[in-house]
C-alpha positions as a Markdown table, in Angstrom:
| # | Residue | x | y | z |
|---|---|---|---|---|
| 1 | Unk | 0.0 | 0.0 | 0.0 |
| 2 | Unk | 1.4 | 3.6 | -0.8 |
| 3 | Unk | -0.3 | 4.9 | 2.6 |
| 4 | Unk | -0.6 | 3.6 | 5.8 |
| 5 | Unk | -2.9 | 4.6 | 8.6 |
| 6 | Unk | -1.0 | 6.6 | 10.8 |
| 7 | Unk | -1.9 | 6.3 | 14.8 |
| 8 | Unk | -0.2 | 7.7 | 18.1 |
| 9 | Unk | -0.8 | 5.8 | 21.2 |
| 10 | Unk | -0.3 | 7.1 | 24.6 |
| 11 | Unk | 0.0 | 4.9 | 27.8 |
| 12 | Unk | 1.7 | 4.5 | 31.2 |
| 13 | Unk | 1.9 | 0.5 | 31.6 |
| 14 | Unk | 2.6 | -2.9 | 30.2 |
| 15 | Unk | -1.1 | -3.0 | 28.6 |
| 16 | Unk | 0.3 | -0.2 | 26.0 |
| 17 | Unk | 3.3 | -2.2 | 25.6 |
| 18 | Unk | 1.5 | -5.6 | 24.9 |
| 19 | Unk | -1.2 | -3.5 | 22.3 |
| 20 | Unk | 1.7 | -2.2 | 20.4 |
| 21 | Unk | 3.3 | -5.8 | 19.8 |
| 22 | Unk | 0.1 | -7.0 | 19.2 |
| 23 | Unk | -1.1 | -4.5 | 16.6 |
| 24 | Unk | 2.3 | -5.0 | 14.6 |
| 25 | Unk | 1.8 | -8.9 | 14.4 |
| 26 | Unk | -1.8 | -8.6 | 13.9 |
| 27 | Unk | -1.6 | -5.6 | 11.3 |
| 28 | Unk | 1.7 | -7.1 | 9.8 |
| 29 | Unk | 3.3 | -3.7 | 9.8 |
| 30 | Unk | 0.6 | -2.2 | 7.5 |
| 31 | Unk | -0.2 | -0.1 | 9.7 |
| 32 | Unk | 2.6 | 3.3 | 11.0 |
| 33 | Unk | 2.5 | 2.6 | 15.0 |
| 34 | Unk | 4.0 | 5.6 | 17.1 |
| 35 | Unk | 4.2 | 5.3 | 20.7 |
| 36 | Unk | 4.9 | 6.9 | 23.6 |
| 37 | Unk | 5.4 | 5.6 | 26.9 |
| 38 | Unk | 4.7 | 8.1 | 29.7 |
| 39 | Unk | 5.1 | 6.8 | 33.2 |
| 40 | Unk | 5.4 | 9.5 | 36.0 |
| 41 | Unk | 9.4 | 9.8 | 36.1 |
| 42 | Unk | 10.2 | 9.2 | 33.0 |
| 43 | Unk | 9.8 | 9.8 | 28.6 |
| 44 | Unk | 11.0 | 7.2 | 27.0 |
| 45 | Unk | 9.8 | 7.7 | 23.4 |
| 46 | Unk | 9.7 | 4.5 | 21.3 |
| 47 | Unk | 11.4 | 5.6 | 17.8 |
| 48 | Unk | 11.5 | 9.1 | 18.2 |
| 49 | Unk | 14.4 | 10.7 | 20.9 |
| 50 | Unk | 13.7 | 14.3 | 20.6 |
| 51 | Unk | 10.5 | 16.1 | 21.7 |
| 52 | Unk | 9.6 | 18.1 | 18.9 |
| 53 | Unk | 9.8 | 15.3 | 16.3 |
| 54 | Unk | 7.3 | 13.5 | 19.2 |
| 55 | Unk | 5.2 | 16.0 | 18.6 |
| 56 | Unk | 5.5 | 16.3 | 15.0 |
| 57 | Unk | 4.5 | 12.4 | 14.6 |
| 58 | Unk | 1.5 | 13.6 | 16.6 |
| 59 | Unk | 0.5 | 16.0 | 14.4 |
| 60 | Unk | 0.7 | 13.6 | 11.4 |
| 61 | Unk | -1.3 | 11.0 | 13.4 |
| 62 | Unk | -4.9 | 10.7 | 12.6 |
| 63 | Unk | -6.5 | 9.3 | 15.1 |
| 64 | Unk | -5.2 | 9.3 | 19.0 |
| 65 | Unk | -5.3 | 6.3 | 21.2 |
| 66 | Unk | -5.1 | 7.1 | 25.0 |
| 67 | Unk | -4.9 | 3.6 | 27.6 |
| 68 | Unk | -5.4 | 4.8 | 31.2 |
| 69 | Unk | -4.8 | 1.3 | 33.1 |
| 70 | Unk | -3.8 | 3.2 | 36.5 |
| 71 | Unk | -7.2 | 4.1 | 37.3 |
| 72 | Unk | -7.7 | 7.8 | 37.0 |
| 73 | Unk | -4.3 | 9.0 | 36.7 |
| 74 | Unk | -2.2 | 10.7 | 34.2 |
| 75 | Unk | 1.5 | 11.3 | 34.5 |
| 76 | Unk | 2.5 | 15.3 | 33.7 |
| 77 | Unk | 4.2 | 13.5 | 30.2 |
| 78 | Unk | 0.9 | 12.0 | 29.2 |
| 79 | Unk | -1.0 | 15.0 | 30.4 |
| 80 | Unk | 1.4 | 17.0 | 28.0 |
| 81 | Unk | 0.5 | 14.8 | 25.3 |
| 82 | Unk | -3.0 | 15.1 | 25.5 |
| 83 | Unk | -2.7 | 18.8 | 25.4 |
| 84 | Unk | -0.6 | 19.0 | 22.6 |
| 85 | Unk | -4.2 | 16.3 | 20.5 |
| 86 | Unk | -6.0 | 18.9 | 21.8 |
| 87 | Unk | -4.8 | 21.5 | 20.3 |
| 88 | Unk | -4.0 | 20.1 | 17.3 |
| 89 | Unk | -8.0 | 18.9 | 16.7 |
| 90 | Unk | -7.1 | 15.1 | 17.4 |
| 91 | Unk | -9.8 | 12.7 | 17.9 |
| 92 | Unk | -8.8 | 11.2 | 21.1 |
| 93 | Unk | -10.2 | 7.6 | 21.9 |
| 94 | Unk | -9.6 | 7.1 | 25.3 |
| 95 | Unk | -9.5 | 3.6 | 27.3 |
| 96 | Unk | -10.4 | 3.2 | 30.6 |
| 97 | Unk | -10.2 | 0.1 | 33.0 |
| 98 | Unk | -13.5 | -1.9 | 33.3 |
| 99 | Unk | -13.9 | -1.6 | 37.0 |
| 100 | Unk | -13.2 | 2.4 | 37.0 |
| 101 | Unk | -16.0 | 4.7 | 38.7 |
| 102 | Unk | -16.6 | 7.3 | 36.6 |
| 103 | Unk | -18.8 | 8.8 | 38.7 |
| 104 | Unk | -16.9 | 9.7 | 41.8 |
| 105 | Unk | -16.4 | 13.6 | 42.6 |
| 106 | Unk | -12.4 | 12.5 | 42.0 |
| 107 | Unk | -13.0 | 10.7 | 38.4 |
| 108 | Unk | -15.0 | 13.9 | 37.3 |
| 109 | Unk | -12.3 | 16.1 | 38.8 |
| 110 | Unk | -9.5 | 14.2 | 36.9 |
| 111 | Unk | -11.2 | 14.2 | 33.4 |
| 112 | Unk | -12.1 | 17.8 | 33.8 |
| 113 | Unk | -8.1 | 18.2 | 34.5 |
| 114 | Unk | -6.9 | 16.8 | 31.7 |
| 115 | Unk | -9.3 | 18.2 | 29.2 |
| 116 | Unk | -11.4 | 15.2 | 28.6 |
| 117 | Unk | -14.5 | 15.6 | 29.8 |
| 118 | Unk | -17.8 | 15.1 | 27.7 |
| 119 | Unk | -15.6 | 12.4 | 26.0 |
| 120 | Unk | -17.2 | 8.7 | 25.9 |
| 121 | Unk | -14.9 | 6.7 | 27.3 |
| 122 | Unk | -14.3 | 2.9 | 26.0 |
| 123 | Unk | -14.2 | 0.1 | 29.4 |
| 124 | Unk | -12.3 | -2.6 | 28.4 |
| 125 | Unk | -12.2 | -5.8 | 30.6 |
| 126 | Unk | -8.8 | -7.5 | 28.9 |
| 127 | Unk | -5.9 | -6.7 | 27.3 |
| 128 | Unk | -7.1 | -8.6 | 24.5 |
| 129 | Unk | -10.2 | -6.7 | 24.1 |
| 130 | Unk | -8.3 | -3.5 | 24.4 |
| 131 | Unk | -6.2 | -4.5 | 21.5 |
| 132 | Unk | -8.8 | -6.2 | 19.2 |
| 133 | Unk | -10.7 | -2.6 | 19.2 |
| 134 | Unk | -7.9 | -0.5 | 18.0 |
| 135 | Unk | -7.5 | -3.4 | 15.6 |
| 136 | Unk | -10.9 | -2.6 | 14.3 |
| 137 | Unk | -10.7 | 1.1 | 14.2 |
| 138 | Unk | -7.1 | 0.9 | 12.2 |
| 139 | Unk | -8.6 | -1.8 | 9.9 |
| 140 | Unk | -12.0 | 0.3 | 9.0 |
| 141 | Unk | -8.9 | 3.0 | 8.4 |
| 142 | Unk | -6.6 | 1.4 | 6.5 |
| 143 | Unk | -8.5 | 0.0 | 3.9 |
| 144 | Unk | -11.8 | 2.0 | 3.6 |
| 145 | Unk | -10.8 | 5.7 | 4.3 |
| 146 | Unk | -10.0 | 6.6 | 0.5 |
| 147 | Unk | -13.9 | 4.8 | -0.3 |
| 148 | Unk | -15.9 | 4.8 | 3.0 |
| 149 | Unk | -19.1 | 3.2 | 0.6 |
| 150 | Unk | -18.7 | -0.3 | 2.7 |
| 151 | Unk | -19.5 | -0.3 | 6.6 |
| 152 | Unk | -16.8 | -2.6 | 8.0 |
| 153 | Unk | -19.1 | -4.0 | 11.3 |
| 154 | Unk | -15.8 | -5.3 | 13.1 |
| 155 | Unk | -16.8 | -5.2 | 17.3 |
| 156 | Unk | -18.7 | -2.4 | 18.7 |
| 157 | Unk | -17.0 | 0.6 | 16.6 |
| 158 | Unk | -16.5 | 0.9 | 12.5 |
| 159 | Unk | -16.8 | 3.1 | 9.3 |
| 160 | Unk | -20.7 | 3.9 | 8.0 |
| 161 | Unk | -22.2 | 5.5 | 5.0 |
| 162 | Unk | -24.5 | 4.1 | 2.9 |
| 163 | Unk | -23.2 | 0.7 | 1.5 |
| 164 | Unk | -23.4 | -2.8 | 2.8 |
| 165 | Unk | -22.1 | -3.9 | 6.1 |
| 166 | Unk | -18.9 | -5.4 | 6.2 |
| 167 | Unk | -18.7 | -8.2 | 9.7 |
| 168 | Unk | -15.3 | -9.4 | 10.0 |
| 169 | Unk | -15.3 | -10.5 | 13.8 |
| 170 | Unk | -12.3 | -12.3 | 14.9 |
| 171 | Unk | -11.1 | -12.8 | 11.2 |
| 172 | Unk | -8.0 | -9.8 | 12.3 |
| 173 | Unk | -7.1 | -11.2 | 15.8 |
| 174 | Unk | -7.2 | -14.8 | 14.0 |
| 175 | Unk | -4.0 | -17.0 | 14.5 |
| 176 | Unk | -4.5 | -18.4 | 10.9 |
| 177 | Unk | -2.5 | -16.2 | 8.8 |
| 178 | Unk | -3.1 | -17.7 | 5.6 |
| 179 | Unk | -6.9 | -16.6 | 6.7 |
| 180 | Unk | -5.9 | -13.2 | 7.5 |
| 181 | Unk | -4.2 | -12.7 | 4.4 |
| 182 | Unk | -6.7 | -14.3 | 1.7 |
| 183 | Unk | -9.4 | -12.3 | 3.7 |
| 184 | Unk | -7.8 | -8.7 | 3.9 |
| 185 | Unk | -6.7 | -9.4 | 0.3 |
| 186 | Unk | -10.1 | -9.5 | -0.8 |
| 187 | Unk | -11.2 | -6.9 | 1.0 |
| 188 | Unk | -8.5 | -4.8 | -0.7 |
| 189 | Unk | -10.0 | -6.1 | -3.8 |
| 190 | Unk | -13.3 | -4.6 | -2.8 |
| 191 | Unk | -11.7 | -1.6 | -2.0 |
| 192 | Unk | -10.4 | -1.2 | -5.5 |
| 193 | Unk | -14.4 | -2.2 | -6.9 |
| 194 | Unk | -12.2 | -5.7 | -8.2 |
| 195 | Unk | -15.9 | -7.1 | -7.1 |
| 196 | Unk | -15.4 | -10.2 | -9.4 |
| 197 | Unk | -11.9 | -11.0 | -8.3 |
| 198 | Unk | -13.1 | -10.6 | -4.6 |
| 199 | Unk | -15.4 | -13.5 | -5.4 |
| 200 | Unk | -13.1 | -15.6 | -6.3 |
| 201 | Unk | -10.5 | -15.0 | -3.7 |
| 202 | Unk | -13.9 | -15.5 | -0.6 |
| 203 | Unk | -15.0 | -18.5 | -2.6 |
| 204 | Unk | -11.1 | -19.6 | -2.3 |
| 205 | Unk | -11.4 | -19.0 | 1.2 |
| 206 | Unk | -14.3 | -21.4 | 1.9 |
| 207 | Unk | -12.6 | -24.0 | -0.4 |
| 208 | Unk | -9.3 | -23.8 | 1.2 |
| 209 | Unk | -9.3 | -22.8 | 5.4 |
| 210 | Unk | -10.3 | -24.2 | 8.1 |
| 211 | Unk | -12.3 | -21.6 | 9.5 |
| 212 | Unk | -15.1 | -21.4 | 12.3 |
| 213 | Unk | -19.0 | -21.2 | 11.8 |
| 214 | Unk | -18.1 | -17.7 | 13.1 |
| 215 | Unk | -15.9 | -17.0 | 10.6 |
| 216 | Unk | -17.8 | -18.7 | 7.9 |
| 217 | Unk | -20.8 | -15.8 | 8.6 |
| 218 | Unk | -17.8 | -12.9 | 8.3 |
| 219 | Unk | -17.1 | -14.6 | 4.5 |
| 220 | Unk | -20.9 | -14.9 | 3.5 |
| 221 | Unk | -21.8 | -11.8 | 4.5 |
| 222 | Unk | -18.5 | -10.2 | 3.0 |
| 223 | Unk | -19.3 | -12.7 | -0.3 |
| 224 | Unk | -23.3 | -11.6 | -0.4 |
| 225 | Unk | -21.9 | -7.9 | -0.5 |
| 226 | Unk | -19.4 | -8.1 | -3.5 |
| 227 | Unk | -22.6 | -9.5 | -5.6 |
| 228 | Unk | -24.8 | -7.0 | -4.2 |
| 229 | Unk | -21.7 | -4.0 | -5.2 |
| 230 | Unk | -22.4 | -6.1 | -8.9 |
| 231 | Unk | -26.4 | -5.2 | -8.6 |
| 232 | Unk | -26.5 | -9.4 | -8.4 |
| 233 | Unk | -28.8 | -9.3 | -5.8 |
| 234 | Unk | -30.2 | -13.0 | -5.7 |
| 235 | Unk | -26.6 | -14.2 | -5.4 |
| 236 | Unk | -26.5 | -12.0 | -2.3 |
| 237 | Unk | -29.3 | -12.5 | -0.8 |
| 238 | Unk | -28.5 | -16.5 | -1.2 |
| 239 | Unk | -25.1 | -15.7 | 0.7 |
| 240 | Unk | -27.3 | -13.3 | 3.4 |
| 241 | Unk | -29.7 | -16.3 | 4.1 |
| 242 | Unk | -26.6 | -18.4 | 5.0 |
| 243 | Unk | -25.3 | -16.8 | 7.3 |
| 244 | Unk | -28.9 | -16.6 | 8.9 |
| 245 | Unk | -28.9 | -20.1 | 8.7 |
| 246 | Unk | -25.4 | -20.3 | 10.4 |
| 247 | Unk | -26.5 | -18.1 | 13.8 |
| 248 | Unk | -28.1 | -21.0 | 15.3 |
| 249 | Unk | -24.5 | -22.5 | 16.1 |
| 250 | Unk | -22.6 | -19.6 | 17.3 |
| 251 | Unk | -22.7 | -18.0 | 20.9 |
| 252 | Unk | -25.2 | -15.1 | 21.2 |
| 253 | Unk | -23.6 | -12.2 | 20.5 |
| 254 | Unk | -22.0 | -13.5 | 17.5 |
| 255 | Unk | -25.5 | -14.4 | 16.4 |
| 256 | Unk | -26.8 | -11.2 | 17.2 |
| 257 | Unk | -24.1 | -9.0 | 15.7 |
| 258 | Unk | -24.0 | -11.2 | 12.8 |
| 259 | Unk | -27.6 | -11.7 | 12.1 |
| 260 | Unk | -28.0 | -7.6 | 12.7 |
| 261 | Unk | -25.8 | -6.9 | 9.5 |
| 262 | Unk | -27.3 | -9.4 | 6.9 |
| 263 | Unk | -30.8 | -7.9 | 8.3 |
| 264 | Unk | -29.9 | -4.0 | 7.3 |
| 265 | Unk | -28.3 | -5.8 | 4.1 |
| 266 | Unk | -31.1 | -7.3 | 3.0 |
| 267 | Unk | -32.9 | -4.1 | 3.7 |
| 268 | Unk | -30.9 | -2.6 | 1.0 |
| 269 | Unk | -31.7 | -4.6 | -1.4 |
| 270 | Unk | -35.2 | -5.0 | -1.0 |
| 271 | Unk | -35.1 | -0.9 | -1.0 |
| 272 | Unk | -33.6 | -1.2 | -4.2 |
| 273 | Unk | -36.1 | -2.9 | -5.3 |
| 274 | Unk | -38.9 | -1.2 | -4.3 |
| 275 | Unk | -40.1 | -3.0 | -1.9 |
| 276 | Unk | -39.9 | -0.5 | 1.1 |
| 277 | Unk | -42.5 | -2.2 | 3.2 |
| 278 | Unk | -40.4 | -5.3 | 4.0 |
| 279 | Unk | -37.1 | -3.4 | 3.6 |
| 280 | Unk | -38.2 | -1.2 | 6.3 |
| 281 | Unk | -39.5 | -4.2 | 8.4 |
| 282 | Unk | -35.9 | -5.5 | 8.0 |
| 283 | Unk | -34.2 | -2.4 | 9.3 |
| 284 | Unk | -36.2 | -2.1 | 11.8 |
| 285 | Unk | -35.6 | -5.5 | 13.1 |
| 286 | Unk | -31.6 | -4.9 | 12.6 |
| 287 | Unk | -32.0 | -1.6 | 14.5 |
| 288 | Unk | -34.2 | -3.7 | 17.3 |
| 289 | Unk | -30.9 | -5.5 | 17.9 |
| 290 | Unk | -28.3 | -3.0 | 17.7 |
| 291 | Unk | -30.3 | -1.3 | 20.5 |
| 292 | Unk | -29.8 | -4.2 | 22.4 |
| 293 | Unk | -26.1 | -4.9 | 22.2 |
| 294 | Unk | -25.7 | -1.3 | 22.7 |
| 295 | Unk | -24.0 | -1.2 | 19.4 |
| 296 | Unk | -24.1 | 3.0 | 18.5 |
| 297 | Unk | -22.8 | 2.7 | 15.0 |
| 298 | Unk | -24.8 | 0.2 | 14.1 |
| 299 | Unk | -28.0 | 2.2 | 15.3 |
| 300 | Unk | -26.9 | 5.7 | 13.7 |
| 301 | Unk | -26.5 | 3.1 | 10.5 |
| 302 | Unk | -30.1 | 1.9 | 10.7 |
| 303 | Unk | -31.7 | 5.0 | 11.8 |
| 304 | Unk | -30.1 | 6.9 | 8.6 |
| 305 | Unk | -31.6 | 3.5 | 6.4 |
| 306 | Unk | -35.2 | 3.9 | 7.8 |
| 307 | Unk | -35.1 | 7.8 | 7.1 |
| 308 | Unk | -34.4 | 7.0 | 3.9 |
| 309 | Unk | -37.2 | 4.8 | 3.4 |
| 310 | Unk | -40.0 | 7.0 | 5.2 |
| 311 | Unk | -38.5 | 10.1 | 3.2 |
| 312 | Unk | -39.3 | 7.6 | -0.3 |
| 313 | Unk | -42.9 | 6.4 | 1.1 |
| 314 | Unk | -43.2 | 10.4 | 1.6 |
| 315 | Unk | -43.4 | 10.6 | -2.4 |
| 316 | Unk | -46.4 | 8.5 | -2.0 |
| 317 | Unk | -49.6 | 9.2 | -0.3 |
| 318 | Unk | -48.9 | 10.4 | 3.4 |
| 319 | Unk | -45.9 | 12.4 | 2.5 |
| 320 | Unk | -45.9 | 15.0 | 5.4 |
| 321 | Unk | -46.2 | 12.3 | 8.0 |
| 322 | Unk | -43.1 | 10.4 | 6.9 |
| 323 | Unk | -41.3 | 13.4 | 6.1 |
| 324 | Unk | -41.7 | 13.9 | 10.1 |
| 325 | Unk | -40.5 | 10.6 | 10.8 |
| 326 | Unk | -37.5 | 10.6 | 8.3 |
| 327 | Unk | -36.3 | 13.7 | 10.0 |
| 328 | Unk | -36.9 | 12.3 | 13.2 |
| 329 | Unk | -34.8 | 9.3 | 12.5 |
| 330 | Unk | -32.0 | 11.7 | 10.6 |
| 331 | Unk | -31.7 | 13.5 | 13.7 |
| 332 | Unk | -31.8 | 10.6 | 16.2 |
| 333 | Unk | -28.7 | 9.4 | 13.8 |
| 334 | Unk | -27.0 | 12.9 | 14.1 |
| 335 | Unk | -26.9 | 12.8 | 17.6 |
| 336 | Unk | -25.6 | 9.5 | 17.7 |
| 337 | Unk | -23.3 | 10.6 | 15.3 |
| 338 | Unk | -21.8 | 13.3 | 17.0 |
| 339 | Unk | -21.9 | 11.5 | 20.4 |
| 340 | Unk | -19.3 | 9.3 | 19.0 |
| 341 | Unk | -17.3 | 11.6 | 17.1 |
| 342 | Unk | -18.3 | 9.8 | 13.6 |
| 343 | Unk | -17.5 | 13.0 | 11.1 |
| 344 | Unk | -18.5 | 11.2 | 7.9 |
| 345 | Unk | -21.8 | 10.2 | 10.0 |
| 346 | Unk | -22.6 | 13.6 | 11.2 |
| 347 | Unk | -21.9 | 15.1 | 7.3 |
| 348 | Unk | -24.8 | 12.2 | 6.0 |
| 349 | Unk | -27.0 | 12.8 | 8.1 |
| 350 | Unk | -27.0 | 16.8 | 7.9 |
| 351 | Unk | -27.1 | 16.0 | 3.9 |
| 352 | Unk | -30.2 | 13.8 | 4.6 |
| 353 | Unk | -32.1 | 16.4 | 6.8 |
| 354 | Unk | -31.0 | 19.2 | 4.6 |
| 355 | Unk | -32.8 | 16.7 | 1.0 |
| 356 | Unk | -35.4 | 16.4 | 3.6 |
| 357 | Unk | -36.1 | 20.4 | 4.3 |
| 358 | Unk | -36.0 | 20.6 | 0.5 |
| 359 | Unk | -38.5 | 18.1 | 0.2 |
| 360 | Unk | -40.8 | 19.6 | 2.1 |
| 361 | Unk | -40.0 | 23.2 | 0.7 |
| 362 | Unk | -38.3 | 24.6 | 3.3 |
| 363 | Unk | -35.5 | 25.9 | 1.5 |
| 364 | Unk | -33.8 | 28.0 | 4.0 |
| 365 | Unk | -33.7 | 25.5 | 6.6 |
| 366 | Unk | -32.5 | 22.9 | 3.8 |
| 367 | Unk | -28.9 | 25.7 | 3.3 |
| 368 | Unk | -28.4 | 25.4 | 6.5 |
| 369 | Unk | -28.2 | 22.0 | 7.0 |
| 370 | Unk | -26.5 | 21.3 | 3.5 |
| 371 | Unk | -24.1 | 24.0 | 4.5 |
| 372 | Unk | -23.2 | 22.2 | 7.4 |
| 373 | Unk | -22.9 | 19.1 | 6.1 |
| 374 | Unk | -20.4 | 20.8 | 3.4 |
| 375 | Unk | -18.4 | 22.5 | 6.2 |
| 376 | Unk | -17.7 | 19.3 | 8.1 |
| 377 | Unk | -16.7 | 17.2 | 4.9 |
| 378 | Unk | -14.1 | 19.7 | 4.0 |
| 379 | Unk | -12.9 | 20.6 | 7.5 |
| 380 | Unk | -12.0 | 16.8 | 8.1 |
| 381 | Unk | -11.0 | 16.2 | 4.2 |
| 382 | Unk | -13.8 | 13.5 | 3.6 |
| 383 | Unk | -14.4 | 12.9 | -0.1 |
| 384 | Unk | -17.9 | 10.6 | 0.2 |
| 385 | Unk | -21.2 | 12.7 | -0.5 |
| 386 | Unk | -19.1 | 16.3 | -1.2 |
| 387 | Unk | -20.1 | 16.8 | -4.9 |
| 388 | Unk | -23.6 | 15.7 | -4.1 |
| 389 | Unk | -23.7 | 18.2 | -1.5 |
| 390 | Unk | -22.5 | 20.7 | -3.6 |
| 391 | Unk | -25.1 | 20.0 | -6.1 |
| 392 | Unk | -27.6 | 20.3 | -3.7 |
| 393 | Unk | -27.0 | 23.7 | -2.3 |
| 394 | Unk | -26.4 | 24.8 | -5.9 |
| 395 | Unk | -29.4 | 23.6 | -7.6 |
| 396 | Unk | -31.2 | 25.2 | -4.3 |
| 397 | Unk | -29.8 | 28.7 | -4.5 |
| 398 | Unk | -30.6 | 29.1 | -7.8 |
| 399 | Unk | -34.5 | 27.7 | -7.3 |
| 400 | Unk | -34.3 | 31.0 | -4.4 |
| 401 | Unk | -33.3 | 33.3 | -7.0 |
| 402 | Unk | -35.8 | 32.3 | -9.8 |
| 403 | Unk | -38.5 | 32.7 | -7.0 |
């Protein structure tokens, strides 16, 4: 690859240390690792001696990973850090033990401190959970930031927009390599819209691995989506079914997580075809258990899928009262959006309520939103939805100035 996702990661103990070694082997150095260990009497920067070129691989980085493992402490060094992602308009994702009180007067005082308050935190139980979700978040990265159009639905955070969901579960912390690398192959292949030789190379994969009913439902579903990117709809919704079919014999949340993304799949496709009755029945259901795991991505997803679907029905016989319930659901997705610092989210669904507003005729309010929506693409350099926004407000400023 020509880029590589670039990450920072602050910590103070041996649960940084072990998430560093276990992102290189896992990620197979695709991925640009900085660290920076910052325990309370000492800097010792891994690759980098010098302060200012510390803080110059900050800058670069695009997304901050903070592990607090010492309850709620911060050395001054990591302290220092965090101010210097602060000011530079970092997304910090911060970690916190599973067994911390947040809601003691001295946890509030400590996250007010160092700047951090407001922030949702991320409660991880294991090392190995710790690990597996910046895994996730690099992977969505890596290989879908240049073409978010595929949701990568990895663990409990990923990439959305408006294409199929991608499941991948323990497919990255695998320890079958030859897995790992005819899977991420493929989905490079996808990346690329090589939907045909994607085919070929999950179809290899079922032929050739041993893999897990688990994993079998991350290659269906990832197989069902590369037909429905050719407009082959049967074939996917054949692969879709399967992996149904395979819930029954995996642990519940697999099932549930699983199941949840061939539901809004199939949703798609029976939109497509316009057949919005059921596909709104099946996005529903999907957004039923995404509620449940607690899954926020997944939710924002679903919420943007329905509003879709009422704001079509809208064109049909009860249009006001969908349009109400299309910009309901747009807005219940922006918050969500914004609650977990999702940017390409939050630009979507200000495009969607701005369409909406012009829907209804409400042109004013449909600038404002569309404006938005244009401000936060280019502030954060996101490509997906830009010219369509720009269309947008276009073709509505000059309907203001013919009337």
């Amino acid at each position: 690859m020509d880029e590589k996702f670039d990450a920072f990661i602050i910590y103070e103990t041996f649960t940084g240390a072990y998430l560093a070694l276990h992102l290189k082997d896992a990620l197979w150095k695709r991925c640009k690792i900085n660290c920076f260990v910052a325990a309370s009497k000492r800097d010792i920067p891994i690759g980098e001696k010098e302060k200012e070129m510390r803080h110059e691989v900050l800058k670069n980085a695009e997304e901050i990973f903070l592990i607090i493992t010492s309850g709620i402490f911060l050395s001054d060094a990591a302290k220092e850090e965090v101010g210097w992602a602060k000011e530079e308009g970092k997304n910090i994702r911060v970690y916190i033990k599973s067994d911390t009180n947040l809601d003691t007067d001295e946890a509030k005082k400590f996250f007010i401190d160092v700047g951090l308050e407001g922030r949702q935190y991320f409660k991880s139980e294991t090392k190995e959970e710790l690990a597996g979700d910046v895994i996730n978040r690099i992977l969505n990265r890596e290989y879908f930031s240049k073409n978010p159009s595929p949701l990568i639905y990895l663990s409990k955070e990923e990439l959305s927009s408006k294409g199929a969901t991608y499941w991948v579960d323990g497919i990255p912390k695998s320890d079958d390599k030859e897995l790992k690398e005819h899977y991420l192959k493929a989905l490079l292949l996808c990346k690329n819209d090589k939907y045909e030789d994607a085919i070929k190379e999950f179809e290899n994969i079922l032929r050739i691995c041993m893999i897990s009913p688990t994993e079998k439902m991350s290659i269906l579903l990832s197989l069902g989506n590369a037909y429905y990117s050719l407009s082959q709809n049967d074939k996917a919704l054949e692969n879709y079914n399967a992996l149904l079919e395979i819930t029954e014999k995996v642990g519940k949340k697999d099932a549930l997580e699983g199941k949840a993304s061939a539901l809004g799949n199939i949703g798609l496709i029976l939109k497509n075809k316009g057949d919005l009755d059921n596909a709104l029945k099946y996005h529903q259901d999907a957004l039923k258990i995404h509620v449940e795991i607690g899954y926020k991505q997944g939710e924002a997803s679903d919420l943007g899928n329905i509003g879709l679907i009422y704001s079509d029905k809208g064109d049909l016989d009860n249009a006001l009262k969908y349009h109400h319930n299309a910009l309901k659901y747009h807005q219940d997705a922006l918050k969500i959006d914004r609650e977990i610092g999702y940017k390409q989210g939050e630009a979507n669904q200000l495009g969607n309520i701005g369409i909406i507003y012009s829907d209804k005729g409400d042109l004013d309010n449909a600038l404002i939103y569309l404006r938005e929506a244009l401000e936060v693409l280019e502030r954060f350099n996101l490509i997906y939805g830009k010219e369509i926004i720009k269309n947008a407000i276009n073709f509505i400023e000059r309907k203001k100035r013919k009337n």
